[in-house]
Every structure is written in C-alpha cells, then in structure tokens.
MIDOSE-1310 file (N, C-alpha, C; in nm, 2 decimals, decimal comma, always signed):
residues 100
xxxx	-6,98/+2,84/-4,06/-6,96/+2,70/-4,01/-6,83/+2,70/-3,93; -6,85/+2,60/-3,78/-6,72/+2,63/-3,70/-6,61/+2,46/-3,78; -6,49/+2,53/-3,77/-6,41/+2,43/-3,83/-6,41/+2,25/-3,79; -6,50/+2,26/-3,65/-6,53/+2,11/-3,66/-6,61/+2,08/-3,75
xxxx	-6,74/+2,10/-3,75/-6,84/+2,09/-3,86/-6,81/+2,05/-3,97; -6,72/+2,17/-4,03/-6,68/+2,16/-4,19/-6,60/+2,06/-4,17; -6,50/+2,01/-4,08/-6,43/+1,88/-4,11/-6,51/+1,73/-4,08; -6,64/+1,78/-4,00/-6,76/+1,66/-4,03/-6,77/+1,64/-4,16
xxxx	-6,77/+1,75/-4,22/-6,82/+1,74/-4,33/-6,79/+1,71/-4,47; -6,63/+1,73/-4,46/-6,55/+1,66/-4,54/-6,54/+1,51/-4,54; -6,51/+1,43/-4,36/-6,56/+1,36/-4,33/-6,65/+1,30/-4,40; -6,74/+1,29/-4,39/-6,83/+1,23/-4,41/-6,84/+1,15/-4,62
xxxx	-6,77/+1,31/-4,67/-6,82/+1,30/-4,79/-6,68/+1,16/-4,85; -6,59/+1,18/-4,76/-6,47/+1,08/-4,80/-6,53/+0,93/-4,76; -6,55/+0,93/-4,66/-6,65/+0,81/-4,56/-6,77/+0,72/-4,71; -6,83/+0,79/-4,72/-6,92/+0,82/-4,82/-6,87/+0,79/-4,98
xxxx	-6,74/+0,81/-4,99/-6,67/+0,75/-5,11/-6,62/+0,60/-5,10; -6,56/+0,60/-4,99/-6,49/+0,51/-4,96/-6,58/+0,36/-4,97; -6,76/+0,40/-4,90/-6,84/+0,30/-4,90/-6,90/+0,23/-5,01; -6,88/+0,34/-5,14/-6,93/+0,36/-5,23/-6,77/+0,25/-5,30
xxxx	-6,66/+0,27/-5,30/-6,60/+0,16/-5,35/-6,59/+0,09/-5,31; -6,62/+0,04/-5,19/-6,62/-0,11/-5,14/-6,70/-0,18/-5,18; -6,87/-0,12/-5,22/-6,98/-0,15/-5,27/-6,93/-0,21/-5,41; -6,88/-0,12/-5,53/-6,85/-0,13/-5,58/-6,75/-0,31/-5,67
xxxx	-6,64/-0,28/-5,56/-6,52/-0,40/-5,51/-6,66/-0,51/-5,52; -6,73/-0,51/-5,40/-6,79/-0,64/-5,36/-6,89/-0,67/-5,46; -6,93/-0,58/-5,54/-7,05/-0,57/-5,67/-6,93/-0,71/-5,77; -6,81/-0,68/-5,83/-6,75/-0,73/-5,87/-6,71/-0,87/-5,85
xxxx	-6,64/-0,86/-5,71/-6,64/-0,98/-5,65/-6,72/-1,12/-5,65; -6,90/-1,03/-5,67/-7,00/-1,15/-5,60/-7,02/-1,13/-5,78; -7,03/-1,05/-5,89/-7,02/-1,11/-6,04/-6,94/-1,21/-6,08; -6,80/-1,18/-6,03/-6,72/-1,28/-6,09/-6,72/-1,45/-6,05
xxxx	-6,75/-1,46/-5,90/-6,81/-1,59/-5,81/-6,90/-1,65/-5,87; -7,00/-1,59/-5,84/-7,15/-1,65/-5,90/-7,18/-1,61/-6,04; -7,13/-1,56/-6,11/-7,12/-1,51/-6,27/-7,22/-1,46/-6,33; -7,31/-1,37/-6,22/-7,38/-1,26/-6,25/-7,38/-1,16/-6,14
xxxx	-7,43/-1,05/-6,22/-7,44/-0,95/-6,06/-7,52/-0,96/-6,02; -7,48/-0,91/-5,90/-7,59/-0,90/-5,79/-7,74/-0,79/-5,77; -7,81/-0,82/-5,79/-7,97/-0,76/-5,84/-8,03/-0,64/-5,71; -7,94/-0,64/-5,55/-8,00/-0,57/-5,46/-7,90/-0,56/-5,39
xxxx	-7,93/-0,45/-5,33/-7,85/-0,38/-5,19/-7,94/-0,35/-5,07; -7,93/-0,39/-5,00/-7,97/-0,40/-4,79/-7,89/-0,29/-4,75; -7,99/-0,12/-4,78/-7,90/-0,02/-4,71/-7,95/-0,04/-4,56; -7,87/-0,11/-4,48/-7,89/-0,14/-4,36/-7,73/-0,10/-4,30
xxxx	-7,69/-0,02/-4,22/-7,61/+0,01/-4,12/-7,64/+0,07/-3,96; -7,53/+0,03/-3,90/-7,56/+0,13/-3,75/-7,54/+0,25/-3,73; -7,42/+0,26/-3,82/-7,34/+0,39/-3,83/-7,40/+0,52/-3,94; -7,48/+0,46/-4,01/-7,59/+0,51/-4,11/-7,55/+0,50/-4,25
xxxx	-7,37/+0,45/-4,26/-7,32/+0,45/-4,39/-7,39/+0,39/-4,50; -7,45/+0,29/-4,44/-7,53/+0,26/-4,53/-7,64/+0,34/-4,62; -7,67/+0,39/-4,58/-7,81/+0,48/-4,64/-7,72/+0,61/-4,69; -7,59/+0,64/-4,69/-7,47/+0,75/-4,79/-7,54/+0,79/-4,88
xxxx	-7,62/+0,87/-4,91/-7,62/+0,91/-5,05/-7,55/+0,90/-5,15; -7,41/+0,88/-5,15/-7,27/+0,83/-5,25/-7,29/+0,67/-5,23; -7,33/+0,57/-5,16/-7,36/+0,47/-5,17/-7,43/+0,45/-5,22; -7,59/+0,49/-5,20/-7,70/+0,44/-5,29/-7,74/+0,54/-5,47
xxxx	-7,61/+0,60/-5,49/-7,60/+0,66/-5,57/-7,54/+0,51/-5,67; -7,42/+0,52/-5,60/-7,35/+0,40/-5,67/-7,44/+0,26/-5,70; -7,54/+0,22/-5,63/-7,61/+0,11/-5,64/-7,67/+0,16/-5,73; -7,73/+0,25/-5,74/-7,85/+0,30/-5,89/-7,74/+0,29/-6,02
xxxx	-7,60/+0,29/-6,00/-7,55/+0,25/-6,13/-7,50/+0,21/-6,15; -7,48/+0,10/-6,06/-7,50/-0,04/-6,09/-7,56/-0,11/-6,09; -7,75/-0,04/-6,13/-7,82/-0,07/-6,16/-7,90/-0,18/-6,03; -7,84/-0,17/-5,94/-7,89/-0,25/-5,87/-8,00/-0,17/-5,75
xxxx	-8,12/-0,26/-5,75/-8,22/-0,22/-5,66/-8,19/-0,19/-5,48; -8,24/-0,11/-5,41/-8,20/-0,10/-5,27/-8,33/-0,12/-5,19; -8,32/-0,15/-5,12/-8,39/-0,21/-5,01/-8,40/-0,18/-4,84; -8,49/-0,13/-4,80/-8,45/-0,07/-4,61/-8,55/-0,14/-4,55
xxxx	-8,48/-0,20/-4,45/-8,58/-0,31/-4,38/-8,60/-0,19/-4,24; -8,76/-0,19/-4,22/-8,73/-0,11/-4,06/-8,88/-0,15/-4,05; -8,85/-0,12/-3,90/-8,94/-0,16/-3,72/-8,98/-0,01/-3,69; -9,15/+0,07/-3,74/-9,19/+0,19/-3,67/-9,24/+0,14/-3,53
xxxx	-9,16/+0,20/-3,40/-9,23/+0,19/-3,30/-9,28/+0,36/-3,28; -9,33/+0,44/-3,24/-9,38/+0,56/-3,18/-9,33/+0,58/-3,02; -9,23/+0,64/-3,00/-9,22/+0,66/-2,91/-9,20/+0,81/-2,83; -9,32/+0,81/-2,71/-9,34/+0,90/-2,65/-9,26/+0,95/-2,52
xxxx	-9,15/+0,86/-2,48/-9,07/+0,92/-2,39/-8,93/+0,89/-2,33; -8,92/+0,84/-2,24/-8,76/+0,78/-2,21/-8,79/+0,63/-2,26; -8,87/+0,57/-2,23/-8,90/+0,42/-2,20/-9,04/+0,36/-2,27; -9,03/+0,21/-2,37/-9,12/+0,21/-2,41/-9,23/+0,16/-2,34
xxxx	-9,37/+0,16/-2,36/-9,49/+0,13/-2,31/-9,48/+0,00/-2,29; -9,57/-0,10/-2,28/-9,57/-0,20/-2,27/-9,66/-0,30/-2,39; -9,71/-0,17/-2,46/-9,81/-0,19/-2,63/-9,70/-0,17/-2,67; -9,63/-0,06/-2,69/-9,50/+0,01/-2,76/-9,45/-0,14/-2,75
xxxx	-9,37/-0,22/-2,68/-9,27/-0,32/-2,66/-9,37/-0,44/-2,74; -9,50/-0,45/-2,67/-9,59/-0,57/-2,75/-9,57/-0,55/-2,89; -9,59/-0,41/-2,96/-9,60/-0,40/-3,10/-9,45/-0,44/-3,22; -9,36/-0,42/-3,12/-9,20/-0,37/-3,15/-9,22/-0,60/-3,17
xxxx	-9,19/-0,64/-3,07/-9,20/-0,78/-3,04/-9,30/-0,90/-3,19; -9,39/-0,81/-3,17/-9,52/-0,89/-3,29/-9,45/-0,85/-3,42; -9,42/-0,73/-3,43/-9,36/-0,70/-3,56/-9,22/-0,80/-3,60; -9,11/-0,80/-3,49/-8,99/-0,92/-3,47/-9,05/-1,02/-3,54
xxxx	-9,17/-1,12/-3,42/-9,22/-1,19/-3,49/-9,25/-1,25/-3,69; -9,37/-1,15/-3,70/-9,44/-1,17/-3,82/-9,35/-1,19/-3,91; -9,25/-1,05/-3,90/-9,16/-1,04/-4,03/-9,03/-1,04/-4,03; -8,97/-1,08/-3,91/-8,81/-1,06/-3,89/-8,76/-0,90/-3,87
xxxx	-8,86/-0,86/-3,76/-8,83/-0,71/-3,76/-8,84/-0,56/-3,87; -8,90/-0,62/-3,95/-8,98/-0,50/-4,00/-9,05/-0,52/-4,20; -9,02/-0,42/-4,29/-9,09/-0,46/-4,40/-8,98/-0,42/-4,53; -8,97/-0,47/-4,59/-8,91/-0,38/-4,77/-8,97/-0,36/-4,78
C-alpha cells in the first residue's frame, strides 16, 4: 500500500467514528426533546458518510432501523437518453425520487 492510500485509510476509519458520535449525540438530543428515541436513520449523504459502516453499525445499536432512499437510472454513456431522463423525472414524480 502507497502511504497515501493507507492514510486514506486511516482517514476514513476516524471520519467514520466521528459520524458515528455525532449520530450518537443527535440520537440523545432528539430522546431527550421529544422523550423517546428516535425509531430510524436516512443513510443518505453526498460524501457517502452516511452509508460508514461505523455509522450504520452504531444505528443497529441503537437499535434504530436504517433506511436508503435511491433513483436506479441505467446509464449507458456520457449523457442520459431521453427514456433514461423521462424514467429518472417519473420516478421524482411518483415517489419523491426513489424507494425505502
């Protein structure tokens, strides 16, 4: 492994803790407010933190259920089709961009 890599990779696994206590923090937070916990997690991110394996680790013990909303389009090249775009669009539609 070249030394960037492995410091991806330590990266990552701290990143990945870090998300994991803020989850944690906010788990608390939204108990003590509304005076139960909270029953789900929306692993939804851009950056992919969300879906951490140290994140959805921590959700499973805290017993709370996780959830991924997503939009399959199929895409065959630089640019979508104009079915590709109609299907991506209808899906928006029906369901607010995709399914639990």
């Amino acid at each position: 492994l070249s030394p960037a890599s492995t410091y991806r990779g330590v990266q990552n696994i701290f990143l990945g803790n870090e998300a994991a206590a803020d989850l944690k923090a906010g788990y608390d937070s939204y108990s003590k407010l509304i005076g139960q916990p909270p029953k789900w997690y929306f692993a939804a991110s851009s950056d992919g933190m969300g879906r951490h394996p140290s994140l959805l680790h921590e959700a499973n013990d805290l017993g709370m259920k996780v959830s991924y909303w997503s939009t399959v389009v199929c895409v065959d090249g630089l640019n979508l089709r104009l079915d590709q775009l109609d299907s991506l669009k209808g899906d928006v539609r029906e369901t607010n961009g995709g399914s639990i």
